[in-house]
Phi, psi and omega in degrees: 000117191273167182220101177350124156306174163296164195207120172277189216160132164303179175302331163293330168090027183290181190241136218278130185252102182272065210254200157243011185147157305320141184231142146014083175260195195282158164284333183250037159284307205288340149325283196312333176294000195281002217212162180248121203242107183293135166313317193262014185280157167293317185317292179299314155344301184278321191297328200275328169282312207269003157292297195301334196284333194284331189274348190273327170307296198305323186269009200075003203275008186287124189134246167276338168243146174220128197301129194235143181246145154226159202275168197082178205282184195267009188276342170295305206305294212296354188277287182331327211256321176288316170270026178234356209230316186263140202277149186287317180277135147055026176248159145206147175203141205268092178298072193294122192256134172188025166167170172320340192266348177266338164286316186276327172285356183263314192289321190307293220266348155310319174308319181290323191099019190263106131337096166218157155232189196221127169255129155273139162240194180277124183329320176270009164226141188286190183271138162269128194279055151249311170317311207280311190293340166296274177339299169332292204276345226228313184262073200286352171293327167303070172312306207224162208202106191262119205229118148290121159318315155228135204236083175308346172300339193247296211110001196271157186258097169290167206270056164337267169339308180268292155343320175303321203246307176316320188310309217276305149000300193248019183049051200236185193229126179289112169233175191215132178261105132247058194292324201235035160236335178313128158084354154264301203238133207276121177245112171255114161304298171345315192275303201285291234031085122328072191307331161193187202193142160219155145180190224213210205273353167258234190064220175298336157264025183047085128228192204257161183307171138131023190196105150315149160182163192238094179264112207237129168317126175309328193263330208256321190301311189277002152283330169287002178287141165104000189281343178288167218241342193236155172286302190298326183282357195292138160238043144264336165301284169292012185270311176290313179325313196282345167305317179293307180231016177062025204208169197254159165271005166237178174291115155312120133355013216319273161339317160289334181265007176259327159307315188267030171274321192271326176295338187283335174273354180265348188260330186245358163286358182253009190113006197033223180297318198283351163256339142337267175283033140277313173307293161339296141343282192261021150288286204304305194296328189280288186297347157304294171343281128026282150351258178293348193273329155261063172053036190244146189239113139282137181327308188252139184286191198275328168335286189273349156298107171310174158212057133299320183193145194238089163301121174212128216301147174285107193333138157313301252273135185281351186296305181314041195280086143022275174315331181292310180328299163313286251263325199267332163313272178336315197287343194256020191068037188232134170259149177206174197236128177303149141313152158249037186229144187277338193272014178165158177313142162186178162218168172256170175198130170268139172263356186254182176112175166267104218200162200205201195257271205329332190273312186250006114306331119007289192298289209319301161327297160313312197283312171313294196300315150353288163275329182314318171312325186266348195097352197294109155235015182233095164257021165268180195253172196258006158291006177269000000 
């Protein structure tokens, strides 16, 4: 009589998402969704400030900047954060592209109609802020300069920070997709000066989707009006509304932003970032390690890995069909992610979430008992 594996499970007994977002949450992020909330209660009111305010603390930003939210993924914040920030006259922005999400801000701003270029690299390679200082000095019509932080298509971590000194170098304004590094990976506005950032309520800080924000320079945000191209995305709009009455200018996220008052506090009863990315931190080393000890080659050197999400080149062995792969994973309760990439065969795995050293060894395990099922026994790729 044969017998089913063990199947892992959250706390909740979800089946666990090593995804970059949706991810795994807390039982009691998922706790906090029970109850029904008036948009206009005092209640929700205060909770909804002491969200922003918390999130505008997390960039370092208290002060000269301020969070403005909006509802939907964070690919809204960034339409919103482009089409609010770079000016209908005389605006243009140079858009560093090294994966799909940068490819979506190229989409953004063809759609708006935004006076934009494009520097590109190879998924697996980041933008060089010397390439960029070339451009820069050589195109003085290029206001503004746009960079993802962590580029989940790969997983690789861009040179934020040195890009960052350049932008300011060359007297141009920065915005930033930090969707899948916010609440992880340490963002100081003071250092980098940014003109705004965007990203949104899962991802690192573990709470549930739906709910976008822009954490935006103060003097530049109240210079944008008329610059939005849509009434829901404007965040100089809604920026004003909530100054005013403390209140959205639409029907609120009621439910997602009452999860992430609780992931934010779960987030800083764990350490706030820096304990955030300890965690993070030894889930990705343990699943790389892991890994490779079973012959799987990541895409990226170590150098250049977030530790967020994991690329890892797609076994030679002709055994080796990706969907059975998936599909036999699910059953024992590990979600893992298909690859995006044009520079090679792959799949993904996430490192975030509410997830420990135990989970992934769990995934490990699986993943080893999987393919021995399937035959795969050669898991380098066949460029190795």
């Amino acid at each position: 009589m044969s017998t089913a594996p063990p199947r892992a499970a959250s706390e909740t007994g979800d089946s666990l998402l090593l995804t970059p977002g949706p991810l795994t949450t807390s039982a009691t992020v998922k706790q906090a969704m029970l109850h029904d909330w008036g948009s206009r209660d005092a209640a929700f009111i205060r909770i909804n400030r002491e969200v922003l305010e918390r999130l505008t603390e997390l960039a370092g930003a208290t002060g000269t900047y301020t969070t403005v939210p909006l509802q939907g993924s964070g690919t809204f914040a960034v339409e919103a954060m482009l089409t609010t920030f770079v000016p209908r006259k005389g605006g243009k922005v140079l858009l560093l592209v090294n994966g799909a999400y940068g490819k979506r801000a190229a989409r953004i701003c063809d759609i708006a109609g935004l006076d934009h270029a494009v520097q590109e690299t190879a998924e697996n390679v980041p933008p060089s802020p010397a390439a960029l200082a070339t451009r820069l000095e050589a195109e003085p019509g290029i206001t503004h300069v746009f960079v993802v932080h962590c580029e989940t298509t790969s997983g690789i971590l861009n040179p934020l920070a040195e890009i960052a000194q350049v932008v300011r170098r060359f007297g141009r304004r920065l915005l930033v997709d930090a969707m899948s590094a916010f609440g992880a990976i340490a963002i100081d506005a003071r250092r980098l000066g940014f003109e705004a950032l965007a990203a949104s309520s899962n991802k690192c800080l573990e709470g549930v989707p739906g709910m976008g924000f822009v954490i935006c320079r103060k003097e530049t945000l109240a210079a944008a009006s008329g610059n939005a191209r849509t009434l829901s995305l404007d965040l100089h709009d809604q920026w004003a509304a909530l100054e005013k009455t403390e209140q959205w200018r639409f029907t609120p996220p009621i439910h997602v932003i009452v999860a992430l008052h609780q992931a934010l506090a779960e987030h800083r009863a764990e350490g706030g970032i820096a304990g955030r990315c300890q965690r993070y931190t030894g889930n990705c080393r343990r699943l790389v390690d892991g890994m490779r000890r079973m012959g799987f080659h990541t895409l990226l050197p170590d150098g250049l890995q977030a530790p967020i999400i994991v690329t890892f080149r797609t076994p030679a062995d002709p055994r080796f069909v990706f969907q059975a792969f998936y599909d036999r994973l699910k059953e024992r309760g590990y979600v893992i992610y298909p690859g995006k990439l044009t520079v090679a065969d792959s799949f993904r795995i996430g490192c975030i979430g509410r997830i420990g050293a135990e989970h992934m060894d769990g995934a490990l395990q699986a993943i080893d008992a999987v393919l021995t099922e399937m035959g795969v026994r050669r898991r380098a790729p066949l460029a190795a």
